[in-house]
C-alpha positions in Angstrom: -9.4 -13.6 22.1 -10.9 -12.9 18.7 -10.2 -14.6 15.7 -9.2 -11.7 12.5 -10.4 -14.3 9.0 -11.3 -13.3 6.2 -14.8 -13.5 4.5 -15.3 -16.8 2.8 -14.8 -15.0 -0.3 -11.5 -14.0 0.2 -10.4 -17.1 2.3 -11.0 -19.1 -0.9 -10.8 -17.3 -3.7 -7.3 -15.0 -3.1 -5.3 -17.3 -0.6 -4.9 -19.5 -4.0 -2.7 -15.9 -5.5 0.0 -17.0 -3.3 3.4 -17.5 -5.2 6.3 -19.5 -4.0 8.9 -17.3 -2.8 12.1 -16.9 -4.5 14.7 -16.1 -2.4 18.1 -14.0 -3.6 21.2 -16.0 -3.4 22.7 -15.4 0.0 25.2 -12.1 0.0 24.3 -11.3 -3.6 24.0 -7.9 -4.9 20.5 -6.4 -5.6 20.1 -4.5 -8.1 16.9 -2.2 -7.9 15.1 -0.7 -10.9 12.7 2.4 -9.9 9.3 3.3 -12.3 7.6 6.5 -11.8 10.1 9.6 -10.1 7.3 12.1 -9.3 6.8 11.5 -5.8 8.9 12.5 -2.5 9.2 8.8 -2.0 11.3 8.2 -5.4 14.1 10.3 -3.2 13.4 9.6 -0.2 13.3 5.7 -0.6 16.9 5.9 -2.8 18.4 8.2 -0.6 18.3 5.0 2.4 18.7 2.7 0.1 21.8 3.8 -1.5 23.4 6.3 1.4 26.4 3.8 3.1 26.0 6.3 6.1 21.8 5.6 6.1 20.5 3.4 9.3 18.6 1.1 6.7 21.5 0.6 4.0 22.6 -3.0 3.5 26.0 -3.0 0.9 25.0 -4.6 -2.2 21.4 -3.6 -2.2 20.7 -0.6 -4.5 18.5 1.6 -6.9 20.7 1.6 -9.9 18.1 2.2 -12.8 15.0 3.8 -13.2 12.5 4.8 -16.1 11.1 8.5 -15.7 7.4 8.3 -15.8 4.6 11.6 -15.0 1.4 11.8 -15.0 0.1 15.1 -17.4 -3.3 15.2 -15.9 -1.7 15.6 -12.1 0.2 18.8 -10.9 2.1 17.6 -8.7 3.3 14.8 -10.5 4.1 17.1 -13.4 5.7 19.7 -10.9 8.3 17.2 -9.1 9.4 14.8 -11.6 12.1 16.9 -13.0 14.0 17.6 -9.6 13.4 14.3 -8.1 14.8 13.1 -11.9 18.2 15.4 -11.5 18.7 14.3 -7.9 18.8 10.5 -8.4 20.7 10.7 -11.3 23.2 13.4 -10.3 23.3 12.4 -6.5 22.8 8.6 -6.4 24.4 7.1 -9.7 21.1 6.3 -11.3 21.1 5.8 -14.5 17.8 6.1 -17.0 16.3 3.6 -19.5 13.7 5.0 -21.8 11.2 1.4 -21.3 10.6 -0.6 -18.4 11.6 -3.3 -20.7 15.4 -2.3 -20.9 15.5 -1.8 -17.5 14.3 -5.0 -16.2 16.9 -6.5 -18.4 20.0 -5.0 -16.2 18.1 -5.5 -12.8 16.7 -8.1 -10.3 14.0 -6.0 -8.3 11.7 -3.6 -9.2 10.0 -0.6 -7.6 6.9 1.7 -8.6 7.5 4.5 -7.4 4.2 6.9 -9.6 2.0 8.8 -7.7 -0.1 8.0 -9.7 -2.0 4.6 -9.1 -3.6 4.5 -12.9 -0.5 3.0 -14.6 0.9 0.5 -12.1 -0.8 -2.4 -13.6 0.7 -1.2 -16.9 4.3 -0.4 -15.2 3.8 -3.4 -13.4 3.6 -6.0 -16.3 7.0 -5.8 -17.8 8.4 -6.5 -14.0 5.9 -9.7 -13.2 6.7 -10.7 -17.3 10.4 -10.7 -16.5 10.0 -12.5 -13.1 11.5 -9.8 -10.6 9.7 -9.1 -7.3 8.1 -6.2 -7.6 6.9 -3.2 -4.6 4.4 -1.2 -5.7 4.1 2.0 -3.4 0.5 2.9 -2.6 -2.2 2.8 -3.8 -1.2 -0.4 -5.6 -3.9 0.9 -8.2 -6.7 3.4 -8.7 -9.2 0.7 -8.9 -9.9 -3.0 -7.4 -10.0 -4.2 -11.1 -6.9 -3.6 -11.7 -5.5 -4.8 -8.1 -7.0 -8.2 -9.0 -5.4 -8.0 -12.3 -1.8 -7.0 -10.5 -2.1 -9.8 -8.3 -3.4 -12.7 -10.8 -0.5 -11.5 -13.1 1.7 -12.1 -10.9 0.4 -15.5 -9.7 0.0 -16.6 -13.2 4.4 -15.8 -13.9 5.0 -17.0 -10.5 6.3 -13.5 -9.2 5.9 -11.9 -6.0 4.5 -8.3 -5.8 2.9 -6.4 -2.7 1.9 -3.0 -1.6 1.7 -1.0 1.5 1.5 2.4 3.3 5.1 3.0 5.0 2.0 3.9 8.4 1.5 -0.4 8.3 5.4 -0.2 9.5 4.9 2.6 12.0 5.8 2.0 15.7 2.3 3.7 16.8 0.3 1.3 14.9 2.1 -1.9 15.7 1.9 -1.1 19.3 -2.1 -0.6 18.9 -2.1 -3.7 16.9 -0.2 -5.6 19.8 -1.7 -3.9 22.7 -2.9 -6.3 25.6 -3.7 -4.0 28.2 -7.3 -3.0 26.4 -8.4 -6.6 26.6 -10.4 -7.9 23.7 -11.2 -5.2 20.7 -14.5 -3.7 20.4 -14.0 -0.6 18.3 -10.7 0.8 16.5 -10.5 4.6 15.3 -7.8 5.7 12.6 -7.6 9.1 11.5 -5.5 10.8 9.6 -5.5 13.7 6.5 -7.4 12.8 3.3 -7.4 15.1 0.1 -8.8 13.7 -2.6 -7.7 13.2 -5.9 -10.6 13.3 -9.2 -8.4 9.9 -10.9 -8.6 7.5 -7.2 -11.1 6.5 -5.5 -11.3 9.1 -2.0 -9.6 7.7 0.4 -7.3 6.0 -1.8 -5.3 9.1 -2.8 -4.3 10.2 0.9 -6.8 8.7 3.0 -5.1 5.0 2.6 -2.7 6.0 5.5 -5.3 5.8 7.7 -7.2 2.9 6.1 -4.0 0.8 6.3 -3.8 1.7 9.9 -7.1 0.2 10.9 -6.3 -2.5 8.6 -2.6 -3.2 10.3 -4.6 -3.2 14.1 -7.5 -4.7 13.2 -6.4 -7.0 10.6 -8.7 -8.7 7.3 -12.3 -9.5 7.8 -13.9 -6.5 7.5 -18.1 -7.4 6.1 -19.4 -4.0 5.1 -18.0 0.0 5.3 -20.9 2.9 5.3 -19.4 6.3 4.8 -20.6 10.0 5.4 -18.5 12.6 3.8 -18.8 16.3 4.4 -16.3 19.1 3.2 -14.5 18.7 6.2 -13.4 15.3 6.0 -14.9 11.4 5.5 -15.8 8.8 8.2 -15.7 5.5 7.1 -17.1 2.6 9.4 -16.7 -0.7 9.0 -18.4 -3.8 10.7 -15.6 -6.4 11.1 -15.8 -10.2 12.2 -16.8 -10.7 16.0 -18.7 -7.6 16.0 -15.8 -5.2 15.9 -16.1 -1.7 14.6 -13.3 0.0 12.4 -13.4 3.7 11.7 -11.7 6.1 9.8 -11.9 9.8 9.7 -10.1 11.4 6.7 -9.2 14.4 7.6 -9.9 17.4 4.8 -10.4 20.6 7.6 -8.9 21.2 10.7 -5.1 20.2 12.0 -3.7 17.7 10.4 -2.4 14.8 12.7 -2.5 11.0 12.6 -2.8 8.3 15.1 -5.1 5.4 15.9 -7.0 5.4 19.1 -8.0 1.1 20.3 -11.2 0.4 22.4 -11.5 -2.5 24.3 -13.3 -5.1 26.9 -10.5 -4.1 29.4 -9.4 -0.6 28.9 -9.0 2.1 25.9 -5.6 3.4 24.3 -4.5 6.1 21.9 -1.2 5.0 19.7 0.5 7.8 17.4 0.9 7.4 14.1 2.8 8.9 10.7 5.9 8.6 8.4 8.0 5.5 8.8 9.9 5.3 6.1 13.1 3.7 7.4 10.9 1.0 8.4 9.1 0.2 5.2 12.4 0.5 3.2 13.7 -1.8 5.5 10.3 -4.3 4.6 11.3 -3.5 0.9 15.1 -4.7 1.1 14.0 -8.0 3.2 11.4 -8.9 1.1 14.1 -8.7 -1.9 16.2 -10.8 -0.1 14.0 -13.3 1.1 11.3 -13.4 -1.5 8.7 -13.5 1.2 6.0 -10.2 0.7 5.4 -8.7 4.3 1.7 -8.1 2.9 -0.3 -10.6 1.6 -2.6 -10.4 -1.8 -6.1 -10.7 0.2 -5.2 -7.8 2.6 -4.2 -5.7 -0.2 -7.5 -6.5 -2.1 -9.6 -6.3 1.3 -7.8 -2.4 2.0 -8.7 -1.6 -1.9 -12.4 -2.8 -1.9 -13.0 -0.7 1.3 -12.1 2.4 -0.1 -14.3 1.5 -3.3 -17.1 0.4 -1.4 -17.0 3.8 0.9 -17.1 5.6 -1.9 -20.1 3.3 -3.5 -21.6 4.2 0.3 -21.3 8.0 -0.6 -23.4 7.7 -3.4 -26.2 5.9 -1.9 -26.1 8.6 0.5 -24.3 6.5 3.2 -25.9 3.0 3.6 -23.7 0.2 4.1 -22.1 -1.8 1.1 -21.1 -5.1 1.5 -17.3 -5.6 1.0 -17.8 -9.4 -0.1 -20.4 -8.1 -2.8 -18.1 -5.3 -4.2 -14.6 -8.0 -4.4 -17.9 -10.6 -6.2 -18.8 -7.5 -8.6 -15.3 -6.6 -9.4 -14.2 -9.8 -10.3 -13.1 -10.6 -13.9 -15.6 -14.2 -14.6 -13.5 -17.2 -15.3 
């Protein structure tokens, strides 16, 4: 079988970002402060964290703070807060602190909930400052910059952060990860829908469901991503260690639909993919528990300079950039 590593860059220059777990006290309470409530997931996360009746729900685990945070520059963000704001507080006994500050005071975990990837290394800091574990829904950032900033902030106070896509979680794509019947990989194919956003990089906006797909099934290592991008959708390809081929198409016309479709020496298979919420809420409580992130730093980074790099790839009208190169070019100097 293949081996998945890392490039050498990665292998020894982020595997040192890993902090020592520290684990909750065994049958403690959790309380969980949320940032950012302008996005279905604010609800949607709460709702199976705090509901006794939810599949997910562990008794002493819940969201019991949260600071109200919109973006002005983003609709939807601007459009939703309010509601998803009422509901939590009406419907789930959160209460709301005007800083991040206050709240980490009167809670042991955080979650960032914004839509908006922009202000999660800011909404971040207090969290990593105060020492509590932090999840930050995707995209961990709008920017690789900053993701290298979340991560070295939180090695530097000895805190544990991650991020993910609830898709890394989803049956579908663990199955195509796992799959032994296709024999050795050759070539993976993720797609998914992709609307872009003028604040994120392209695919980082929507398009990360799919990324993180190919990601989950064809783990780190990936040396270089070429992109062609029409108004009908991207496809990013990516050259990947042992000669295997990852590709995404984001999907911008046409049905929408996601899934992951796994090529190999033996056989090919097509895995379904989309929401998994319970599953990732599930990752989220565990990894307050345990202090052990489900999603290590350099994977995170890896996902994040792809989606850079492909768009870098649009504007040299599609030749390949090196994903090594654009982590090297991105990274603060010591």
């Amino acid at each position: 079988m293949m081996t998945r590593t890392a490039p050498c860059l990665l292998l020894t220059a982020l595997l040192s970002l890993t902090v020592p777990p520290a684990p909750a006290e065994e049958g403690k309470p959790i309380r969980i402060g949320m940032v950012g409530l302008d996005t279905s997931h604010a609800k949607a996360f709460t709702d199976l964290i705090n509901d006794p009746e939810s599949a997910v729900h562990v008794p002493g685990v819940a969201v019991v703070a949260a600071v109200k945070q919109s973006s002005a520059d983003i609709p939807s963000s601007v459009e939703r807060v309010e509601g998803y704001t009422e509901h939590l507080v009406k419907n789930r006994g959160v209460k709301l602190y005007d800083t991040i500050e206050a709240m980490c005071q009167n809670v042991d975990a955080v979650m960032i909930e914004s839509v908006d990837g922009r202000p999660h290394l800011a909404q971040a800091t207090p969290a990593l400052l105060a020492g509590k574990p932090t999840y930050i829904d995707k995209p961990i950032s709008a920017s690789l910059k900053d993701t290298l900033a979340i991560f070295a902030l939180a090695k530097k106070h000895h805190t544990q952060v991650w991020s993910s896509s609830n898709l890394r979680f989803h049956a579908g794509v663990i199955a195509a990860r796992d799959d032994k019947t296709i024999g050795d990989q050759t070539l993976v194919f993720s797609f998914g829908p992709s609307p872009t956003e003028e604040h994120h990089p392209d695919l980082a906006w929507y398009g990360i469901h799919p990324v993180e797909t190919l990601f989950t099934v064809l783990g780190n290592g990936c040396d270089s991503v070429a992109r062609i991008s029409t108004d009908k959708g991207d496809l990013a390809s990516g050259t990947w260690s042992g000669g295997r081929i990852g590709m995404v198409h984001g999907i911008r016309g046409g049905k929408v639909v996601y899934g992951v479709k796994v090529f190999g020496t033996k056989g090919v298979a097509e895995h379904p993919a989309g929401g998994a919420y319970p599953e990732i809420v599930t990752e989220i409580i565990k990894f307050f528990q345990t202090g052990v992130a489900p999603v290590p730093p350099e994977t995170t980074i890896e996902v994040m300079a792809f989606m850079e790099a492909a768009d870098e790839s649009k504007r040299l009208g599609g030749a390949p950039v090196s994903i090594r190169e654009w982590i090297k070019k991105n990274t603060p100097a010591e």
